[in-house]
C-alpha positions as a Markdown table, in Angstrom:
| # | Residue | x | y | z |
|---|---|---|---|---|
| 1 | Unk | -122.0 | 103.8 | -20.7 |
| 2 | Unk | -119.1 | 105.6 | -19.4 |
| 3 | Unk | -119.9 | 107.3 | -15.9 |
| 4 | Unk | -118.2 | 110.5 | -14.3 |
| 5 | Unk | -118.8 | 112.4 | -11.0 |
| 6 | Unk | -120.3 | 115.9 | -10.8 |
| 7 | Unk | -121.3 | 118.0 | -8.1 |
| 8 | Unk | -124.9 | 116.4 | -8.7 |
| 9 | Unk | -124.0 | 112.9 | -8.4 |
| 10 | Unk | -122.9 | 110.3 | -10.9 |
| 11 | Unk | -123.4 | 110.7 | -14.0 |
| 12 | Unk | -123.3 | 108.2 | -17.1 |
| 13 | Unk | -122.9 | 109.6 | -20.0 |
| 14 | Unk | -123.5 | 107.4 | -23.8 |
| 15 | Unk | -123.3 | 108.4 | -27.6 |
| 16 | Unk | -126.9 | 109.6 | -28.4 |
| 17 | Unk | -128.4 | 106.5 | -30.9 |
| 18 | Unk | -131.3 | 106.2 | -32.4 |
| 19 | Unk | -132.2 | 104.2 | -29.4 |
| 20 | Unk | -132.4 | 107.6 | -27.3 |
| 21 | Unk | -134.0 | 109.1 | -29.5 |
| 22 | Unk | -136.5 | 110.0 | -27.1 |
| 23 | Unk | -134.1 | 110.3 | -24.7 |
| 24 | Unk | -132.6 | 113.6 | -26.8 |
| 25 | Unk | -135.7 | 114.9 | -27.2 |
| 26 | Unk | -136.7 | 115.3 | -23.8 |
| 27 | Unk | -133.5 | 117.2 | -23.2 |
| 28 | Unk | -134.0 | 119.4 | -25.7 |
| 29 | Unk | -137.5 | 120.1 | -24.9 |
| 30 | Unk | -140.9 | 120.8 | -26.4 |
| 31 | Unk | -140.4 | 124.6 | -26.4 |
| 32 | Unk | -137.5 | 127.3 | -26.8 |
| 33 | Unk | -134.5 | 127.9 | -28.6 |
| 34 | Unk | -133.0 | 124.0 | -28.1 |
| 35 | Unk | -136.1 | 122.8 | -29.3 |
| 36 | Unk | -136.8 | 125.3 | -32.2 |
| 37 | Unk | -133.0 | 124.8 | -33.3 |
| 38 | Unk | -132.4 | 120.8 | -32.8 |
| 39 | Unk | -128.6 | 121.2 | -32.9 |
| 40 | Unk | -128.6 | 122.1 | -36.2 |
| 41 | Unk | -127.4 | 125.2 | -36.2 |
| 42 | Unk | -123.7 | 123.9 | -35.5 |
| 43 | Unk | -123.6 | 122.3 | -38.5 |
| 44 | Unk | -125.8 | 123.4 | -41.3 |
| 45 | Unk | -124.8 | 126.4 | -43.3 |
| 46 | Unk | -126.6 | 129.6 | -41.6 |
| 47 | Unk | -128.1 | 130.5 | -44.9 |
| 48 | Unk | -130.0 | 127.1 | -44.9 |
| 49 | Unk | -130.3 | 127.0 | -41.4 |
| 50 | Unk | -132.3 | 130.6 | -41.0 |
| 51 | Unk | -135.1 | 129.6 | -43.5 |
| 52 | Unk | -136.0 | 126.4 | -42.3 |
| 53 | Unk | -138.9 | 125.3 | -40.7 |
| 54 | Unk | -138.4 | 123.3 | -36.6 |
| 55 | Unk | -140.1 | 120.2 | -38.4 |
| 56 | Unk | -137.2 | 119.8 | -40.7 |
| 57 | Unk | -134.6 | 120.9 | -38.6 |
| 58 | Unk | -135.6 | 117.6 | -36.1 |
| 59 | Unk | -136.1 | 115.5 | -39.6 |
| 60 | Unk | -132.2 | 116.0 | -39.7 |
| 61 | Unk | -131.0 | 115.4 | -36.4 |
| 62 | Unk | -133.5 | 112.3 | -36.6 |
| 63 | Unk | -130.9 | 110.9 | -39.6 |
| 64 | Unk | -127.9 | 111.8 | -37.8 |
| 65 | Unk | -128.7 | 110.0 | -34.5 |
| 66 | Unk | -130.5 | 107.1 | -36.6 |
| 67 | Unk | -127.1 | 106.2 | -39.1 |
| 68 | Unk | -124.6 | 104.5 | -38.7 |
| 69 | Unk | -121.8 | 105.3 | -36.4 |
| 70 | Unk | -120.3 | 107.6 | -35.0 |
| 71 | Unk | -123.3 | 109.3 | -32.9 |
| 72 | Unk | -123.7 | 112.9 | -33.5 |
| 73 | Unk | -122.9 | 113.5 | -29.6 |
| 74 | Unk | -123.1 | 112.7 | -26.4 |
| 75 | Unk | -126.0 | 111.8 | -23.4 |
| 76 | Unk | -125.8 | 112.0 | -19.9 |
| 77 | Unk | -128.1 | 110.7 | -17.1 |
| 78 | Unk | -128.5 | 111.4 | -14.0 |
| 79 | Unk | -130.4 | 108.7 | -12.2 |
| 80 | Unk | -131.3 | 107.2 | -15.0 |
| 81 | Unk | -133.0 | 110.8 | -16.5 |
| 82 | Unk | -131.3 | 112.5 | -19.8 |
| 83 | Unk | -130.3 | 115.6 | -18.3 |
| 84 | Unk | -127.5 | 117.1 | -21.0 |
| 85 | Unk | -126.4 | 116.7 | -24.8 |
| 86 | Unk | -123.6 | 117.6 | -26.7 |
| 87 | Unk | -122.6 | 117.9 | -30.3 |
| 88 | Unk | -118.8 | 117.3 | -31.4 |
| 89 | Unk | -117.6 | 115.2 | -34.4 |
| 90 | Unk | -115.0 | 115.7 | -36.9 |
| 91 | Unk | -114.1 | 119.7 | -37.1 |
| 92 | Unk | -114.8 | 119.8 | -40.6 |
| 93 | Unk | -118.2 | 118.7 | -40.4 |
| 94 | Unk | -119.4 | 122.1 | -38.9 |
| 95 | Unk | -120.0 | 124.7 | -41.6 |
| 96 | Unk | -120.8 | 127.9 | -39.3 |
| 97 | Unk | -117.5 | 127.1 | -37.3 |
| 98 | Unk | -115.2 | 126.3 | -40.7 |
| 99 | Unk | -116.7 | 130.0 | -42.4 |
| 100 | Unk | -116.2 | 132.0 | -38.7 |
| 101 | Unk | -112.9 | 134.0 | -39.2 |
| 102 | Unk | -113.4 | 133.7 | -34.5 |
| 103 | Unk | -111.8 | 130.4 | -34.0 |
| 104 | Unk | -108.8 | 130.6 | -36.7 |
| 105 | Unk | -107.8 | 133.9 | -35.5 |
| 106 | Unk | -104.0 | 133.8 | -35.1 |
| 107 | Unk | -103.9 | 130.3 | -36.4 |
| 108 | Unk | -103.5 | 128.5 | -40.1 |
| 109 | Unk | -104.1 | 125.3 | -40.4 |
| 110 | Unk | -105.9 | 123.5 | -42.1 |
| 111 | Unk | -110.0 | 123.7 | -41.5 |
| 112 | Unk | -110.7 | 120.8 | -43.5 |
| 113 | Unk | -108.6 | 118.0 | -41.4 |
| 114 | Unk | -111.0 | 115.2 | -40.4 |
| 115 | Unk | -108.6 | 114.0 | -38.2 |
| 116 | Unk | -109.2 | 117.3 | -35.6 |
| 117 | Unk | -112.8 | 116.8 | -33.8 |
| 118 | Unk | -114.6 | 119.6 | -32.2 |
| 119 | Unk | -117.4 | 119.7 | -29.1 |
| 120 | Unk | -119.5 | 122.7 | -30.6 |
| 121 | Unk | -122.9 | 122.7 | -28.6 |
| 122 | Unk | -124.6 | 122.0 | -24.8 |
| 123 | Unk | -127.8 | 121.6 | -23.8 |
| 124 | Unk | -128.6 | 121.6 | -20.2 |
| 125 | Unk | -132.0 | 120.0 | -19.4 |
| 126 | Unk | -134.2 | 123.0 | -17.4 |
| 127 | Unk | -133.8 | 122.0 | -13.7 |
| 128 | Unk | -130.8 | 120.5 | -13.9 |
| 129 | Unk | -128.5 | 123.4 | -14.7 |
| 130 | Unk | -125.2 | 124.5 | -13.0 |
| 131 | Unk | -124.2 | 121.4 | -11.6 |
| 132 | Unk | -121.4 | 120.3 | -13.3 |
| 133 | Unk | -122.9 | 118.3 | -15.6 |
| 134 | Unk | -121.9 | 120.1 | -18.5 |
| 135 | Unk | -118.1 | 119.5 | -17.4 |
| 136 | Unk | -118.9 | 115.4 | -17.2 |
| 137 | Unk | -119.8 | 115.9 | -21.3 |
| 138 | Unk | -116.2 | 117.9 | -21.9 |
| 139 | Unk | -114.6 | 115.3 | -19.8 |
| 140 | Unk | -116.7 | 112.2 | -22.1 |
| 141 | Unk | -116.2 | 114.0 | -25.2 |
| 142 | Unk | -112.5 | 113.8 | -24.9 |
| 143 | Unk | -112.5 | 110.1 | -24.6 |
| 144 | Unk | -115.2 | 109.6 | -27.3 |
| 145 | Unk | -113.2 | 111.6 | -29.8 |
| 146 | Unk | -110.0 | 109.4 | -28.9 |
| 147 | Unk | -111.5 | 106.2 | -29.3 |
| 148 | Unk | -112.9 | 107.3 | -33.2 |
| 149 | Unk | -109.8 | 107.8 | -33.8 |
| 150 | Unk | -109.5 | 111.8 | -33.9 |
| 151 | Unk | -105.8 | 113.2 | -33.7 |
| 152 | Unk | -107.2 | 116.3 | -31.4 |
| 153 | Unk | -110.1 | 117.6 | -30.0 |
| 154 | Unk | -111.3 | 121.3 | -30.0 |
| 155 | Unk | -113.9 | 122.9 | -27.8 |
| 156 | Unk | -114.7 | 127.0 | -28.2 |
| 157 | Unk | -116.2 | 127.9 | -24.3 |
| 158 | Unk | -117.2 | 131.2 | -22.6 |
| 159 | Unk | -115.0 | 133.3 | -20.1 |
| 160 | Unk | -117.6 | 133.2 | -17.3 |
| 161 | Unk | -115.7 | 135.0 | -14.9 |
| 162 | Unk | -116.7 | 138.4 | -14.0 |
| 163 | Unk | -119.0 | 138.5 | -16.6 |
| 164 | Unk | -122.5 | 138.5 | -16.8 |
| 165 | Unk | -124.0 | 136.0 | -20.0 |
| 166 | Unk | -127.0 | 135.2 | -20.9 |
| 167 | Unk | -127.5 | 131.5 | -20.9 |
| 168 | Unk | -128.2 | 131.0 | -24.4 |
| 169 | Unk | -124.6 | 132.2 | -25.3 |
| 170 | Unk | -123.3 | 129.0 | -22.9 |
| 171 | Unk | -124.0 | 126.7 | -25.6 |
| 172 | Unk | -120.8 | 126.5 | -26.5 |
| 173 | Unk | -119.5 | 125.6 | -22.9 |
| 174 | Unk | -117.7 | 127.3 | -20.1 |
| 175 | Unk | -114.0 | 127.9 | -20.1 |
| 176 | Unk | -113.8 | 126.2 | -16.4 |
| 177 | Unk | -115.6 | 123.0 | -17.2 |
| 178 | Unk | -113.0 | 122.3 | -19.7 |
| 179 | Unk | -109.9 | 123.4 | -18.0 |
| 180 | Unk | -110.9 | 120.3 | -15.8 |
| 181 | Unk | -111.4 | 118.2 | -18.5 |
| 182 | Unk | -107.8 | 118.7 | -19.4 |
| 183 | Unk | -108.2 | 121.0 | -22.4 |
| 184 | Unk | -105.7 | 123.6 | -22.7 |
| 185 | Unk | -106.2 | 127.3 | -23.8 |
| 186 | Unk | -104.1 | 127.9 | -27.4 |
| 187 | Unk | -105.6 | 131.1 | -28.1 |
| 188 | Unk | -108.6 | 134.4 | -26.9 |
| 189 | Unk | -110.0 | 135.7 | -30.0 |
| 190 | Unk | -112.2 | 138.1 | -28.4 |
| 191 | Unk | -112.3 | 139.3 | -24.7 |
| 192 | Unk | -114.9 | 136.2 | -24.2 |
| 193 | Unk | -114.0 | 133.6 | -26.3 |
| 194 | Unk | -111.8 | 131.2 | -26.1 |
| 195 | Unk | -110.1 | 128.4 | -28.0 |
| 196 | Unk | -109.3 | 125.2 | -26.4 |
| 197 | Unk | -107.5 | 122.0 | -27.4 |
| 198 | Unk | -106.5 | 118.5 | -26.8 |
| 199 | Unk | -104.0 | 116.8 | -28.8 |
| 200 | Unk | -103.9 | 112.8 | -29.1 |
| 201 | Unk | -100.5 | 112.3 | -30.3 |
């Protein structure tokens, strides 16, 4: 386990096994959207995704976390308790973000390099939110992606500032929590959305 500071303490933070299982689960809850969805939406295609039923939605995380590496994301802990998730792996992978004419606005390359990761989802564990915890996962996806061997990491965060946004639409990240993380801003398709991006070369 790899451990970062946040404004709630330390926090370790390790690639979600089949080991912690449980440990996922309890982050994503027993009710809700995060439950209902089990990260699945990232990366099934939404026509798939729409009609199926919770049961099968866990049934495929369950084989993600359960094969071989690399994990499908990250965990962190606080005190020992799995407070936070996140989903990233290799860009291509994600079938709603490949087919969304957001992220490639203004850009052309190409959306089926492996080599180009992305950190697409965050949960936040109810009663542990807004406490930089979600910035520890930016900061441990960056050096998760490096060490499998990705060229480049993407993330796709919310301009928070000034704005008022629901919390479901933060499960793609806020833009501050990976400014400190050390992505950098390549492009703003819409007035809320950003783009950000850090190269390994």
């Amino acid at each position: 386990m790899a451990r970062y500071r946040t404004d709630a303490g330390p926090v370790t933070v390790a690639p979600a096994t089949g080991a912690r299982w449980k440990d996922l689960q309890t982050v994503l809850g027993a009710r809700g959207q995060a439950a209902k969805c089990q990260c699945q939406r990232a990366i099934l295609p939404l026509r798939d995704y729409w009609h199926m039923p919770r049961e099968v939605r866990e049934a495929f995380l369950h084989g993600e976390v359960f094969a071989p590496e690399p994990a499908p994301g990250l965990l962190a802990y606080l005190d020992r308790e799995p407070v936070d998730w996140c989903r990233l792996g290799p860009r291509s992978r994600f079938a709603p973000l490949r087919n969304s004419p957001v992220p490639w606005a203004g850009r052309t390359e190409d959306r089926d390099d492996a080599g180009v990761w992305a950190v697409v989802c965050f949960v936040v564990r109810a009663g542990y939110r807004r406490r930089g915890i979600g910035g520890a996962l930016a900061a441990a996806a960056v050096d998760f992606a490096r060490s499998q061997g990705a060229g480049a990491l993407e993330g796709y965060p919310m301009l928070t500032s000034g704005t008022d946004i629901p919390w479901g639409e933060l499960h793609v990240g806020a833009h501050g929590a990976f400014a400190a993380a050390g992505y950098r801003e390549i492009t703003r398709p819409t007035k809320r959305r950003c783009v950000m991006r850090i190269d390994f070369g």
